[in-house]
C-alpha positions in Angstrom: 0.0 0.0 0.0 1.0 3.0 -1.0 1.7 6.2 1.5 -0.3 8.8 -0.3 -3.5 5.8 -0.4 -3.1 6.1 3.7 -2.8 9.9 4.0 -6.3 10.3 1.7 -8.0 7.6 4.2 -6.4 9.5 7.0 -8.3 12.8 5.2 -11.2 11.2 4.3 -12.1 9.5 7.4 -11.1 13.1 9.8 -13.2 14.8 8.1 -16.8 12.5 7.9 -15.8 13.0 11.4 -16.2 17.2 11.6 -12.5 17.3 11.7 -9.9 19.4 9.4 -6.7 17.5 8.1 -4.2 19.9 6.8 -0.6 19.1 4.7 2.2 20.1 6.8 4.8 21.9 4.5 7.4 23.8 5.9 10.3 24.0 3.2 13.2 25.7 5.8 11.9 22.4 8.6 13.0 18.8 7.2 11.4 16.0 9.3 7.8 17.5 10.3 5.2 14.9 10.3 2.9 15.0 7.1 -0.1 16.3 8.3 -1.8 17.9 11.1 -5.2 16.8 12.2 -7.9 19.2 14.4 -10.4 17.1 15.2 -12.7 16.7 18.8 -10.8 19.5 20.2 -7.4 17.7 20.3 -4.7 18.6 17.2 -2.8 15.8 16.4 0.4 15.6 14.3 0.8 12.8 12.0 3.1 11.4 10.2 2.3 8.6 7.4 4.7 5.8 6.0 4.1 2.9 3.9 4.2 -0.2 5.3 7.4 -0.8 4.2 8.8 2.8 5.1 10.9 3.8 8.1 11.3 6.8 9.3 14.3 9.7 8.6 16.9 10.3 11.2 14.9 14.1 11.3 12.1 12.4 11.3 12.4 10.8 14.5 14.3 13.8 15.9 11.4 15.6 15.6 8.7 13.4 16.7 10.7 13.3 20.4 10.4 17.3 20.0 6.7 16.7 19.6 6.2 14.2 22.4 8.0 17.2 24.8 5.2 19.5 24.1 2.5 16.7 23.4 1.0 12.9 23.2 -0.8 13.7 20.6 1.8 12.5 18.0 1.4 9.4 16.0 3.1 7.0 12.9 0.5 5.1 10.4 1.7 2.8 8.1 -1.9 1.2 6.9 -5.5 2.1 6.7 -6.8 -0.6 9.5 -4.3 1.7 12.4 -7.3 4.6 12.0 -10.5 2.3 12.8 
């Protein structure tokens, strides 16, 4: 399965749930997580791999940043980790 068929399940599924799933760019910031999910008044960040993928060395560096600040950090590799 492809990464980018998880991220639209991720999308799809947030939002016939009321939530808002937005793309995480930030061009000068290498390693932040893929998306960024509002949804039943918690944000989560999210990051999406195959199920083959692993993550970057910045990658990882930056989740433990999350995790200071907040739980609400996650890794999905397949569309059965969001039921």
């Amino acid at each position: 399965m492809l990464e980018r068929t998880i991220e639209q399940h991720l999308k799809r599924q947030v939002e016939l749930l009321g939530g808002r799933c937005y793309k995480w760019c930030s061009p000068s910031n290498k390693g932040v997580p893929d998306r960024i999910v509002f949804i039943n008044g918690q944000i989560w960040f999210v990051e999406l791999k195959s199920p083959t993928g692993y993550l970057s060395k910045l990658q990882e560096l930056f989740g433990k940043f999350i995790k200071q600040y907040t739980d609400n950090y996650c890794i999905l590799s397949s569309k059965e980790e969001l039921s």
